[in-house]
C-alpha angles and dihedrals in degrees: 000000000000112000112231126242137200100232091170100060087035091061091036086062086053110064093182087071092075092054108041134002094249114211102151086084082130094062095036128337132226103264118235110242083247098064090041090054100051086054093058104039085056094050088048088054087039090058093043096043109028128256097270088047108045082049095058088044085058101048101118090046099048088044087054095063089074094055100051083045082059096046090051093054100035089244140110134274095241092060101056132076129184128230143178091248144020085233095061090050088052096049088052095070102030100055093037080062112101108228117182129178111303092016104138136221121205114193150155131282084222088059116146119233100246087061104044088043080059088052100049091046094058098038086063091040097051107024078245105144118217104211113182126229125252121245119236118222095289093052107242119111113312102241095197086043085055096051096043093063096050117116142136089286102061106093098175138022109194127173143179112240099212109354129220095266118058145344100289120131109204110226089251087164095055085039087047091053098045091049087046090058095048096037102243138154108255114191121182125204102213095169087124107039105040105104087029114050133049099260118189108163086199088059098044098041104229131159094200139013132178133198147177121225097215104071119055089346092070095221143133122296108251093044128123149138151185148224124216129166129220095249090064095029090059105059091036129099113186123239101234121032139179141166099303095038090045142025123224099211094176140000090279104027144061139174124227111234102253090220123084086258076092085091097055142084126228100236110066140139101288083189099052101042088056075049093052095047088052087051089062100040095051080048095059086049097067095039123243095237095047079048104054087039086060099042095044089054107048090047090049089059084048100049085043088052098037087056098050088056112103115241093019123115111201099204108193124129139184138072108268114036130195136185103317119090125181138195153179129206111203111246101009122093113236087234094056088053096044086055097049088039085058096046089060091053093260111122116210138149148223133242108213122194091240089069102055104016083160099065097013090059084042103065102015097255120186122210103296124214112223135214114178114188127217126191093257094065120098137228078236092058092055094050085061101057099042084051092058092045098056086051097051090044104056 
C-alpha cells in the first residue's frame, strides 16, 4: 500500500518550487529553507565571533553530523568522515588502496568518468588492469559474471549505484555478497542514490561508501562524506595526511586517528557541514523509504509518458529503476532541449559520453537528456515537461 505523503508542505519548505519545475535534482537538488538557513545563520555567527570561535561555540552540533550521517546509513559515527565532495571521499579509499602488477579491478558498465579515470591512473601507475563486468538482460551489473571473475588476483570491486546517465540501480546487496564470501573490498559510489534510496551499509555489505550532499540529500555544494568500515579502515593508510588526520607525537613519529576522521582534512566549511547535517535530518524526518516509494513513482509516470511521445527514446536499463529518466528526441541535440526546457522554467541536464565511455560506447548511446525527479515535483510538473517536449519536438 503507497505511503502518503504532504507535498504541500513538502513544496512550501522548498522555496525554489514557486519560481522553476525542478527536474536536475540528480545533478543538485532544490535546498529545503531549512538547510539554507542553517548555512546562513552560521555564516552570520561566524561574522560576529570569528571563525575559530563560532566554531567552538558549534561543536555539538558539528559532532552531531556525524551522527545523523550514521543514522542515514545504518552505521556508526566512528566510521564516517566528511568531506567537500563525493569525489574526494572516493579518492580516499581508492588511492590509500595498495595495487601491484596483476592486481585486478571489477567494475560496472555504468561506471562515471572520475572513477574510471582513477582506474585507469592507477592501472598505468601500478601494472594493476581495470576489466569491466559484464550486464545481465536487463542491463545492470551481471552478478554470475561477477563471481565468475573472482580469484586470488581482484583486489577491489567497486561499482556506481546509480550511475550519471539513467535510472538504473545497480544490485549492491547481491555485489556486496559475492565480494563478503571472497573477501574483497567493496566500495559503492552512492553519489546518486543517497537521499533517494533506502541505504543500510549492513544490508548491502559494503566496506566502504561515498556520497555528495548536494543531489537527493538536499544539502549545501561543497558537502560529502564517506563510509568506511573497520575492516577496511583498519589496513588503510590514506594517501594524503595532516594534523587532524594524524598526530605527530615526536619529532619522528606520528599516530593515525583510529576513527574514519583519518580521511579528512582539518580546514573545511563549518557552515556547510551544519547544512549538510540539516540536509539529512530533514531527510529522517520524511523517511527514506516513504521517500524512495514517491520518487520512484513519479519518475516511473515520466518515463511512461516520456515513452508514448512520437519521435522520444526513453533510454534506461536495468531491473530495477529509481528517480533518473532519460530521454532522446530524433533529430534534436539534448543540448538544444535542455536550453529551451530551461527557458520554460523546467531544469533539466545532459549525459554526455565523456561522463560514462564504458556504457555510452557500449550501447551506442547519444547525448541523453535527463530529468531526475524529487518528492517535491508534481504530476503537473510533468506534465509540464512532457508538454514542452511534444512542442519542441514537432
Amino acid at each position: 500500500m503507497a505511503r502518503s505523503f504532504d507535498v504541500d508542505r513538502a513544496r512550501y519548505e522548498t522555496p525554489g518550487c514557486v519560481g522553476v519545475a525542478h527536474f536536475n535534482n540528480a545533478g543538485s537538488a532544490l535546498p529545503p529553507a531549512r538547510v539554507t538557513d542553517t548555512v546562513i545563520d552560521y555564516l552570520r555567527t561566524e561574522s560576529l565571533l570569528g571563525g575559530y570561535e563560532a566554531a567552538e561555540e558549534a561543536k555539538d552540533r558539528l559532532d552531531g553530523v556525524y551522527t545523523s550521517v550514521a543514522r542515514l546509513l545504518n552505521a556508526a559515527p566512528e566510521d564516517i568522515a566528511l568531506s567537500d565532495n563525493a569525489t574526494r571521499s572516493w579518492q580516499a579509499i581508492f588511492y590509500a588502496l595498495p595495487f601491484a602488477p596483476g592486481d585486478r579491478i571489477l567494475t560496472a558498465s555504468a561506471e562515471y568518468a572520475s572513477n574510471a579515470i582513477a582506474y585507469l591512473q592507477i592501472a598505468r601507475r601500478t601494472g594493476a588492469t581495470v576489466e569491466v563486468v559484464d550486464n545481465d538482460e536487463t542491463g545492470q551489473l551481471d552478478v554470475d559474471d561477477l563471481r565468475r571473475r573472482i580469484d586470488s588476483d581482484v583486489k577491489l570491486i567497486a561499482v556506481t549505484h546509480v550511475p550519471t546517465q539513467g535510472g538504473l540501480v545497480n544490485p549492491a546487496e547481491e555485489i556486496g555478497a559475492v565480494a563478503r564470501e571472497a573477501g574483497i573490498p567493496f566500495l559503492l559510489d552512492a553519489c546518486q542514490s543517497a537521499g533517494q534510496l533506502d541505504l543500510d551499509v549492513e544490508r548491502i555489505g559494503c566496506d566502504a561508501l561515498t556520497s555528495t550532499g548536494r543531489k537527493y540529500l538536499r544539502g549545501p555544494r561543497g558537502t560529502g562524506f564517506l563510509y568506511v568500515h573497520p575492516r577496511l579502515r583498519d589496513r588503510l593508510e590514506p594517501a594524503m595526511l595532516d594534523l587532524h588526520s594524524a598526530k605527530w607525537t615526536s619529532p619522528s613519529e606520528y599516530v593515525v586517528d583510529p576513527t574514519a576522521k583519518r580521511f579528512e582534512v582539518w580546514e573545511r566549511d563549518f557552515a556547510a557541514v551544519l547544512g549538510l547535517g540539516a540536509a539529512v535530518d530533514y531527510a529522517m524526518e520524511w523517511g527514506l523509504p516513504a521517500i524512495e516509494e514517491r520518487v520512484t513513482a513519479l519518475a516511473a509516470t515520466l518515463r511512461s509518458r516520456l515513452a508514448d511521445l512520437d519521435r522520444v527514446t526513453v533510454h534506461d536499463a536495468g531491473a530495477r529503476k529509481c528517480g533518473l529518466v532519460t530521454f532522446s528526441v530524433d533529430g534534436l541535440p539534448a543540448d538544444e532541449i535542455k536550453d529551451r526546457l530551461n527557458a520554460a522554467k523546467i531544469n533539466t541536464s545532459v549525459a554526455h559520453p565523456s561522463s560514462a565511455q564504458y556504457d555510452f560506447t557500449a550501447r551506442r548511446l547519444p547525448d541523453l537528456v535527463r530529468a531526475s525527479v524529487h518528492y517535491y515535483n508534481t504530476e503537473e510538473e510533468i506534465d509540464r515537461l512532457t508538454g514542452e517536449v511534444v512542442a519542441l519536438s514537432r
